[in-house]
C-alpha positions in Angstrom: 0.0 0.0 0.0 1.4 3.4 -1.1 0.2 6.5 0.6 2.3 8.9 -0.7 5.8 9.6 -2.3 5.4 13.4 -2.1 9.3 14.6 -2.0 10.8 16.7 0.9 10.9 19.8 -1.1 8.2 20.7 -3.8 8.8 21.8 -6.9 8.2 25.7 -6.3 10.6 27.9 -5.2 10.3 27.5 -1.2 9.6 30.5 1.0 9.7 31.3 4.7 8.2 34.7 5.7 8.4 35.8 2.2 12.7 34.9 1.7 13.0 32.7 -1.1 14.9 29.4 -0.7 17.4 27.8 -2.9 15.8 25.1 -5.5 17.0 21.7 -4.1 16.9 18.9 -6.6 18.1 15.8 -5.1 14.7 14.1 -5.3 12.7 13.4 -8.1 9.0 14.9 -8.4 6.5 12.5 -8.2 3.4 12.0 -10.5 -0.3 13.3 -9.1 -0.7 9.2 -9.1 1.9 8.6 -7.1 0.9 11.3 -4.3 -2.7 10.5 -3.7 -5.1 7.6 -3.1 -8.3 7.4 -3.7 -10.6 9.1 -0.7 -12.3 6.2 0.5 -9.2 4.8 1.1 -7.7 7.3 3.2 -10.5 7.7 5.3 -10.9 4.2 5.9 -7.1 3.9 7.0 -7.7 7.1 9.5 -10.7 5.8 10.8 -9.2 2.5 11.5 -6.1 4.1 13.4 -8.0 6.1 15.7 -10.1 3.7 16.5 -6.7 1.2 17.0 -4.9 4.1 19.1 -8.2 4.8 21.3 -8.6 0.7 22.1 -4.9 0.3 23.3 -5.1 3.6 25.3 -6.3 2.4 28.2 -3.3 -0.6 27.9 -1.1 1.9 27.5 -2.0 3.4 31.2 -0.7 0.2 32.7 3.0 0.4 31.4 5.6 1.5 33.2 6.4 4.6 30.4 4.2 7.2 29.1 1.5 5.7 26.8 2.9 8.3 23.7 5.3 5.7 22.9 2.2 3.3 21.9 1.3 5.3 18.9 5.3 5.9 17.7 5.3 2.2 17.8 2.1 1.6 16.2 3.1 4.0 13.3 6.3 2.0 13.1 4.7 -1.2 12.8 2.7 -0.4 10.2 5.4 1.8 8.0 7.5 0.7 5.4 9.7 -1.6 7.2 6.8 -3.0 9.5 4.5 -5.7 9.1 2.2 -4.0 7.4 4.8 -2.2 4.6 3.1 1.2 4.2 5.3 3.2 2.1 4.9 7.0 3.6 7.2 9.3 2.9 5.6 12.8 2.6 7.1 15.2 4.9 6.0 17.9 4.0 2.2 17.2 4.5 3.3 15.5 7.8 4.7 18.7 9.0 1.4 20.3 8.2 -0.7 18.0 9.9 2.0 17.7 12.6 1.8 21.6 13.1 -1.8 21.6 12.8 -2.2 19.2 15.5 0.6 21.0 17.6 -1.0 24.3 17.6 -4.3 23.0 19.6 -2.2 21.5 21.8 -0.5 24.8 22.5 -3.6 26.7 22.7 -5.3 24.5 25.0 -2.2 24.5 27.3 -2.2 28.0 27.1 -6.0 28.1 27.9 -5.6 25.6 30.9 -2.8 28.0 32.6 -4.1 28.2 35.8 -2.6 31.9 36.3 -2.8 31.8 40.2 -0.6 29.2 40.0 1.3 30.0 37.6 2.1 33.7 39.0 4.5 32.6 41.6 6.8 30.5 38.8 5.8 33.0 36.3 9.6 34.5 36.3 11.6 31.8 36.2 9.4 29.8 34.0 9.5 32.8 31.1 13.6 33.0 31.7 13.9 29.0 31.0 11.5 29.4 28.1 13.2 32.1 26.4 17.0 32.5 27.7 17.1 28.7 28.6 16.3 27.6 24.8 18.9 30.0 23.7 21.4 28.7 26.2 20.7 25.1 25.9 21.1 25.4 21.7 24.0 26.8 21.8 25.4 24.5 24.4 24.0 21.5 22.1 24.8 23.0 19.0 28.8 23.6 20.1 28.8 19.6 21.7 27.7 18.6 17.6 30.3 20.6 16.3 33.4 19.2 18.2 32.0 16.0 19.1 30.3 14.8 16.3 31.9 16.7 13.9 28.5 18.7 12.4 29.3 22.0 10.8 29.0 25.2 13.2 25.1 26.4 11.6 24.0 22.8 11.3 25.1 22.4 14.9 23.1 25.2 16.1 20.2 24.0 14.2 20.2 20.7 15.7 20.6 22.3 19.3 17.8 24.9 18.4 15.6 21.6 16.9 15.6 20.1 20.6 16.3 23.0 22.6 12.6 23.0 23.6 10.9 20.8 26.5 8.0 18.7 25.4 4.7 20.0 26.8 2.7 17.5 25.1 5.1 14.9 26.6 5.8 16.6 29.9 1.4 17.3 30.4 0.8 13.4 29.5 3.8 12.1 32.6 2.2 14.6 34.9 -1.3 13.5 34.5 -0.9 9.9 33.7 1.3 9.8 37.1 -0.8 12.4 39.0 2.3 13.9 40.3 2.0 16.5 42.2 5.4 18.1 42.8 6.6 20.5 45.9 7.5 24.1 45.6 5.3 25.2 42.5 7.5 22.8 40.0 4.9 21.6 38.7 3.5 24.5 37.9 6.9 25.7 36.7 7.1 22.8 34.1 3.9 23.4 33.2 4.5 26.9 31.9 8.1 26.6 30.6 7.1 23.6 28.2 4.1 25.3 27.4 5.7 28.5 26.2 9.5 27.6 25.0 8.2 26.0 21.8 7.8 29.5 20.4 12.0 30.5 20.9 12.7 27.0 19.5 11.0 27.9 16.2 12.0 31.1 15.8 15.6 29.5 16.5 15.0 26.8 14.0 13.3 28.8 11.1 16.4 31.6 11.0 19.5 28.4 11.1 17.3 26.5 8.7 16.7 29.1 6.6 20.6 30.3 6.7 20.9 26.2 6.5 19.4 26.1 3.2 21.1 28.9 1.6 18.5 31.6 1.7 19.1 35.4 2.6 17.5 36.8 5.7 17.7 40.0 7.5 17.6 38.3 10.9 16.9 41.1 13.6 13.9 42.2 11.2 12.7 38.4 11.2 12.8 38.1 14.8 11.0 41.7 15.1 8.4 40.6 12.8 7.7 37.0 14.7 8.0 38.6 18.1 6.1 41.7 17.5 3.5 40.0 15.2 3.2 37.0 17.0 2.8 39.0 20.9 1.0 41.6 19.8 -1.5 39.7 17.7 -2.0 36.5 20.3 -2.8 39.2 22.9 -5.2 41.5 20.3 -7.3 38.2 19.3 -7.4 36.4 22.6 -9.0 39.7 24.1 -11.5 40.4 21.0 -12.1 36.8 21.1 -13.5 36.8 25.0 -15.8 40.0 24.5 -17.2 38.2 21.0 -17.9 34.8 22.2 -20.9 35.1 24.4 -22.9 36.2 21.3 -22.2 33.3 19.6 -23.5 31.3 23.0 -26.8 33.2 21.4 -26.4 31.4 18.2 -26.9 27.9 19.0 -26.0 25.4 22.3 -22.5 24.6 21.6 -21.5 27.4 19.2 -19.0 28.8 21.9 -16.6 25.4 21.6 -16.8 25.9 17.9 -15.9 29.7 18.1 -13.2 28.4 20.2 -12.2 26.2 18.0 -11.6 28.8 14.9 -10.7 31.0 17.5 -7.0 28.5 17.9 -7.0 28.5 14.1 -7.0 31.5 13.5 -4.8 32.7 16.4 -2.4 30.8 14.6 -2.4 31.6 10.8 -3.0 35.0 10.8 0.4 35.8 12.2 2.0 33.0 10.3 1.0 34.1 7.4 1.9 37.6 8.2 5.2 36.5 9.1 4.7 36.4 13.0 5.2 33.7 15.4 2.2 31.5 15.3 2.7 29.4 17.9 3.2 32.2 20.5 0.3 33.6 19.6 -1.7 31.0 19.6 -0.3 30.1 23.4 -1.0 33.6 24.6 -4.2 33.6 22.8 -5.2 30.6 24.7 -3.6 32.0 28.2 -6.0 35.4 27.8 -9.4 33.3 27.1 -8.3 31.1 30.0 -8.2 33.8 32.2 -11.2 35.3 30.8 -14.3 35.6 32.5 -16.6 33.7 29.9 -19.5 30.8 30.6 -19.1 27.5 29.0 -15.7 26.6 30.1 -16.8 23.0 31.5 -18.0 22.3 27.9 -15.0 23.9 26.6 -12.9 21.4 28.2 -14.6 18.5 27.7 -13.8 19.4 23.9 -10.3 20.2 24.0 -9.5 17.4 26.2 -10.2 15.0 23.5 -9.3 17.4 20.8 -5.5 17.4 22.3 -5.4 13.8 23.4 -6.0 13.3 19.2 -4.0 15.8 18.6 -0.9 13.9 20.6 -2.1 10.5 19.1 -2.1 12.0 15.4 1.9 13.4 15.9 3.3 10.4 17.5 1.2 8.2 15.4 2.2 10.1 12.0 6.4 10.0 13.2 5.8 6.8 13.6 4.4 6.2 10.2 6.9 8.3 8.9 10.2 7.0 10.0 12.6 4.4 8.4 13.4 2.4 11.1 16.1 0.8 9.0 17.7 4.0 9.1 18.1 4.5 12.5 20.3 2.0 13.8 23.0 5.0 12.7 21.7 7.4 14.2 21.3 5.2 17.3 24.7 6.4 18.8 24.8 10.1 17.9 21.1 10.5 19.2 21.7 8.8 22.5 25.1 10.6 23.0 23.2 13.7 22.6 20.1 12.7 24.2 22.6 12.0 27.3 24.3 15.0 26.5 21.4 17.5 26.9 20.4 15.7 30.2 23.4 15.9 32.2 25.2 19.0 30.8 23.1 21.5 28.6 20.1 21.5 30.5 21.5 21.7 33.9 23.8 24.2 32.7 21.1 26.6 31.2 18.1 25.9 34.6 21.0 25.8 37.3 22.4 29.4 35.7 18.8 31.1 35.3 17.1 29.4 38.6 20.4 30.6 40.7 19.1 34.2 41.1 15.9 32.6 42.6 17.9 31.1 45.4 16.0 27.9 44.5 16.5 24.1 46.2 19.2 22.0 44.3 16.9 19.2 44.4 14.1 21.4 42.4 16.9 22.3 40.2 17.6 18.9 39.5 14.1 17.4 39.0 13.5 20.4 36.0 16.6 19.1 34.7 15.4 15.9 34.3 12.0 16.5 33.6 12.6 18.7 30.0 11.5 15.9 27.8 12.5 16.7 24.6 9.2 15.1 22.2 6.9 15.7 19.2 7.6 19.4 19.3 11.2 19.1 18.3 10.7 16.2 15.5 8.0 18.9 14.2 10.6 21.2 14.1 13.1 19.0 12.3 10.0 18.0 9.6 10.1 22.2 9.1 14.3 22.0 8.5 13.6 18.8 6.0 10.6 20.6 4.0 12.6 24.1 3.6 15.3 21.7 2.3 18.2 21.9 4.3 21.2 19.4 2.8 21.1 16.3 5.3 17.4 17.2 6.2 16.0 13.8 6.4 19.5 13.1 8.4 18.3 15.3 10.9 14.9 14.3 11.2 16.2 10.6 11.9 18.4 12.3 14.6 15.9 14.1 15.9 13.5 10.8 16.1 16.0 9.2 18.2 16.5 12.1 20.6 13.0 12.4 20.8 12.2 8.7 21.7 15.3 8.0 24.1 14.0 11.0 25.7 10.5 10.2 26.5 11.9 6.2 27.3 14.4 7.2 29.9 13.1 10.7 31.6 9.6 9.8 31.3 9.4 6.6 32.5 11.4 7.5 35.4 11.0 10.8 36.5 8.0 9.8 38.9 11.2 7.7 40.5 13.1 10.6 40.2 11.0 12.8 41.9 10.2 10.5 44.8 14.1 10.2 45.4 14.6 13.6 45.2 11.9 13.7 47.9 9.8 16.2 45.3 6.9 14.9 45.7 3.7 17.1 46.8 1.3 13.9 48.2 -1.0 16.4 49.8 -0.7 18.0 46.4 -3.6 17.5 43.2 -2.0 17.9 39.9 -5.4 19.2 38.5 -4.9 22.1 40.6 -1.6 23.0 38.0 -3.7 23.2 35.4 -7.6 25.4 35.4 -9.9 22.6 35.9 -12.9 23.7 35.2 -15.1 20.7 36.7 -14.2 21.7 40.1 -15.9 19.9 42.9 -17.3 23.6 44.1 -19.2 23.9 40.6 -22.8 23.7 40.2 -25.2 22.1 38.0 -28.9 22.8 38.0 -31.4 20.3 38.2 -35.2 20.3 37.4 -37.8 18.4 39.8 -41.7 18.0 38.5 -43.8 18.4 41.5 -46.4 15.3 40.8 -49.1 14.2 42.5 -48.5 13.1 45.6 -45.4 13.9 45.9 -43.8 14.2 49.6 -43.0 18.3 48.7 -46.5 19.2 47.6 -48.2 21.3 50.0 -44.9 21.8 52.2 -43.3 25.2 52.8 -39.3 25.2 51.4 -38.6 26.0 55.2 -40.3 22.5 56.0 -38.5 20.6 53.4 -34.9 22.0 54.6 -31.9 21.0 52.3 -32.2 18.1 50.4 -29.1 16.4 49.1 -27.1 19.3 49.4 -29.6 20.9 47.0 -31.0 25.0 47.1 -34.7 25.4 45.3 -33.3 28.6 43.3 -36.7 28.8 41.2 -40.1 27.9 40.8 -41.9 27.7 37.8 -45.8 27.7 38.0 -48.6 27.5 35.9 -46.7 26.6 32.8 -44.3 29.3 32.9 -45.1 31.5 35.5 -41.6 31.7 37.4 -41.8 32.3 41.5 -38.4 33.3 42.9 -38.7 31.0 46.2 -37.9 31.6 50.0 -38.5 29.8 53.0 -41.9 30.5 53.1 -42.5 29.7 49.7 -45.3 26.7 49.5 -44.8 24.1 47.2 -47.9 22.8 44.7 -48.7 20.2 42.9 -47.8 20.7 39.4 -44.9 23.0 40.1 -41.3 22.7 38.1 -38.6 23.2 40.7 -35.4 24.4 39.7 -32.1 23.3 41.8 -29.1 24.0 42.2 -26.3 21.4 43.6 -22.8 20.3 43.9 -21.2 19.5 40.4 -20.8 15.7 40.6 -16.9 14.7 39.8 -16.7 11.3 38.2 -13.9 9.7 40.7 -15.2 6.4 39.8 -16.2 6.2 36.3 -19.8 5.9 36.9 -22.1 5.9 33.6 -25.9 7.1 34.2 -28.2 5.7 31.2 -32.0 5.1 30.8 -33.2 2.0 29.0 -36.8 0.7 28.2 -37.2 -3.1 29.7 -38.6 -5.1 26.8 -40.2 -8.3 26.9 -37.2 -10.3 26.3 -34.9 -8.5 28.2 -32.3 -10.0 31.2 -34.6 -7.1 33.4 -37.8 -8.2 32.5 -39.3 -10.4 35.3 -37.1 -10.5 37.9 -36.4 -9.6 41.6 -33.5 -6.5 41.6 -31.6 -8.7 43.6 -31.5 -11.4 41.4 -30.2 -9.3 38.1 -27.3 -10.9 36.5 -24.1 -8.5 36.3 -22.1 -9.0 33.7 -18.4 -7.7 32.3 -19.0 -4.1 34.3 -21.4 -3.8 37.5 -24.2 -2.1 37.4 -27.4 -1.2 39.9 -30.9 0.1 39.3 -31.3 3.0 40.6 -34.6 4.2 39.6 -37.6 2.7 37.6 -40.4 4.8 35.6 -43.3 2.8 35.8 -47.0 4.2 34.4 -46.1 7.9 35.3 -44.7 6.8 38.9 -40.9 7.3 40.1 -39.9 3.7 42.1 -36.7 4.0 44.4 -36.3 0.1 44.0 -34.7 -2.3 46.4 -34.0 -6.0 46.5 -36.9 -7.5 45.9 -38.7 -4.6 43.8 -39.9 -6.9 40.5 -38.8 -5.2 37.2 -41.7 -5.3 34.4 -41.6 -4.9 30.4 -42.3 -1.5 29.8 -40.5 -0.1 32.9 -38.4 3.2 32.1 -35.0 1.5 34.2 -32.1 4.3 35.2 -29.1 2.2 35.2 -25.6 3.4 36.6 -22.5 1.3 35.3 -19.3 1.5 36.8 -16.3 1.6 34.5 -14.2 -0.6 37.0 
């Protein structure tokens, strides 16, 4: 099966912010035939990997490293030396969808910033994301040169490809380990790895350009990607917040989905101005974070999955992409600089910029180990391969092995790290890092019909006291009549009551569902007690029966035609 045979470098003249790039020739063009399939066919192959990536996910959770390594393995299996012997070799719409995917998953770590936490940290975090890429390239780049014999600009372009810490990588650890670390790191971590990636590719796009013989004017590039990319993240974050309650008028939903084009367009309109996208899509994200706007619960709900595709997609795609043939020489290099990075760039650059914040070694240490270098950088080395830098695909091996050796060994044991380091925050909830909006203090409002003969009918709210933790906020009567309620307030048959309560957090993964009980069904017939569980348990709590609620109990009989509430629990 042939996807694609698209070459590195198309045919065109390249361009980067409007500087035209040499013509590279050293692969052949490919025929339209060659480069696509027919539709059906791709869609059927996407369609079968996510639903492949999402079945093994919850496998994944119960190794000892971080479950991204699942889908680089997958895409590996099934790529041209794998099993399954897909032949996919286009970069350069990798690095788009790569980039694509990236840019919602700096958004949405931008828009989960939890800015009280993130205050404290907010100093160092910004010097390590800016000043600590610089430092840690050039250390990189100058160990390539002399070590490993790379010329001084390639060098600095491989130093400046993996100069930036994973947040995709570092987010997954965190979470999938709940670790909770002492003294803010987490919090630290969180908002270096979420805002370095921006220095890195600003880094990368001037040495690759320089790389692949093109003529820049570099202090009016990096004007023009700072300037563009700051001022416009800020100016559309801020235009965004005021305009997205009108299109919560539009239609239920429509706020995600303005959110949604929102990232886009944070993104390409200073990209294609010839600003830095991906800082302004991060700050974009950090102002409607911090923005006072309703919705946010659904909000994230929709990114969560969005970004957990979005890190599936990348891995999954380098995967794909890859030669693993090829690697076995780049297996020494990359792990000498993988090793290289960990115990001498990075601790130089975090011990030199954390110093002035008199901070404890053993914090200094744990950030050390914790920059996972991940999809981010291999993105970045897809950019130096498309622009065509000589040795391109070279470099993107490199890179691949970097990348990989990084997440295996500092992923898999930095919760060990931490614990020996004595880092760990057990007290501490890792949700708290990010903005969770489901917090156990939110509400949700619930909506009780007053039926005959129902225990509230004809009792005063000051009777009834609190139920469940539950406040009567409204009372609609007589259709739509609405009664604002206080303890004196009477209740009547036939009223709609309107309560407010404690937003329930699924700790246990507990699935509420309302089936009919048909004739034929395991329900039908039997005692409550006598129900058969199957693979996941499950209770009854509630039956509908001929316009009656029934709280049921053991030996409550279950008929056809009962309306059954039914809560499964995931484990």
């Amino acid at each position: 099966m042939t996807i694609s045979r698209t070459p590195a470098i198309q045919p065109h003249k390249p361009t980067i912010f409007g500087y035209k790039l040499p013509q590279t020739t050293d692969r052949a063009t490919p025929t339209t035939q060659e480069r696509t399939l027919p539709m059906n066919q791709i869609l059927l192959f996407i369609g079968l990997v996510i639903i492949l990536c999402l079945t093994i996910k919850p496998v994944g959770k119960k190794l000892p490293f971080p479950t991204l390594l699942i889908f680089i393995a997958l895409g590996m299996l099934l790529g041209v030396n794998g099993p399954a012997h897909i032949d996919f070799s286009d970069y350069a719409l990798t690095e788009t969808v790569c980039s694509t995917a990236l840019l919602f998953i700096m958004f949405y770590g931008g828009f989960n910033t939890n800015i009280d936490r993130a205050k404290p940290v907010a100093a160092p975090a910004v010097l390590l994301s800016t000043l600590g890429v610089i430092i840690t390239a050039g250390i990189t780049g100058a160990f390539a040169h002399f070590a490993l014999g790379f010329d001084w600009i390639g060098g600095l372009l491989l130093g400046s490809v993996v100069a930036s810490t994973d947040a995709a990588s570092v987010f997954s650890v965190l979470r999938e380990h709940n670790l909770s670390l002492r003294g803010g790191t987490d919090s630290l971590l969180e908002v270096e790895s979420g805002s370095n990636d921006p220095v890195a590719y600003m880094l990368t796009a001037v040495l690759a350009t320089l790389a692949a013989g093109g003529n820049i004017d570099i202090p009016v590039l990096l004007a023009k990607q700072i300037i563009l990319g700051v001022g416009l993240g800020l100016a559309i974050g801020w235009t965004s917040s005021r305009l997205i309650e009108r299109a919560h008028a539009t239609a239920e939903g429509a706020q995600t989905i303005f959110l949604f084009a929102v990232a886009i367009v944070a993104y390409a309109l200073p990209s294609y101005l010839g600003g830095n996208g991906f800082l302004a899509v991060y700050l974009a994200g950090i102002v409607l974070g911090a923005s006072d706007i309703t919705g946010k619960v659904e909000m994230a709900h929709f990114f969560d999955t969005l970004t957990e595709m979005a890190e599936m997609t990348i891995f999954f795609l380098l995967g794909l992409l890859v030669t693993p043939a090829r690697l076995p020489q780049m297996l020494l290099p990359g792990l000498a600089l993988m090793a290289f990075m960990l115990f001498v760039s990075r601790p130089i650059a975090v011990g030199l910029l954390l110093a002035p914040f008199k901070t404890n070694p053993r914090q200094v240490a744990l950030v050390s180990w914790a920059g996972l270098r991940g999809a981010a950088s291999v993105v970045f080395s897809l950019f130096a391969v498309v622009v065509g830098v000589p040795g391109g695909h070279d470099l993107f091996d490199l890179v691949f092995v970097i990348a990989v050796s990084s997440i295996v060994v500092q992923g898999s044991l930095l919760p060990a790290v931490a614990k020996k380091l004595d880092m760990i925050d057990a007290e501490g909830d890792v949700r708290r890092t990010f903005n969770d909006y489901r917090d156990e203090d939110g509400m949700s409002f619930v909506k009780l019909k007053v039926g005959a003969g129902h225990p509230f009918a004809g009792r005063s709210l000051a009777d009834i006291g609190s139920v469940a933790d539950m406040l009567v906020v409204l009372v609609l009567r007589d259709g739509a009549h609405p009664v604002l309620p206080n303890g004196d307030t009477v209740i009547e048959e036939g009223d709609l009551l309107v309560m407010a309560a404690p937003t329930f957090e699924e700790r246990a993964e507990v699935t509420l569902r309302e089936v009919t009980v048909t004739p034929h069904g395991r329900l039908a017939g039997l005692r409550l007690r006598d129900v058969p569980q199957g693979k996941h348990p499950f209770i009854v709590v509630m039956l509908k029966r001929d316009g009656q609620t029934i709280i049921p109990d053991g030996n409550t009989l279950i008929y056809a035609g009962d309306e059954a509430v039914i809560a499964t629990l995931a484990s």
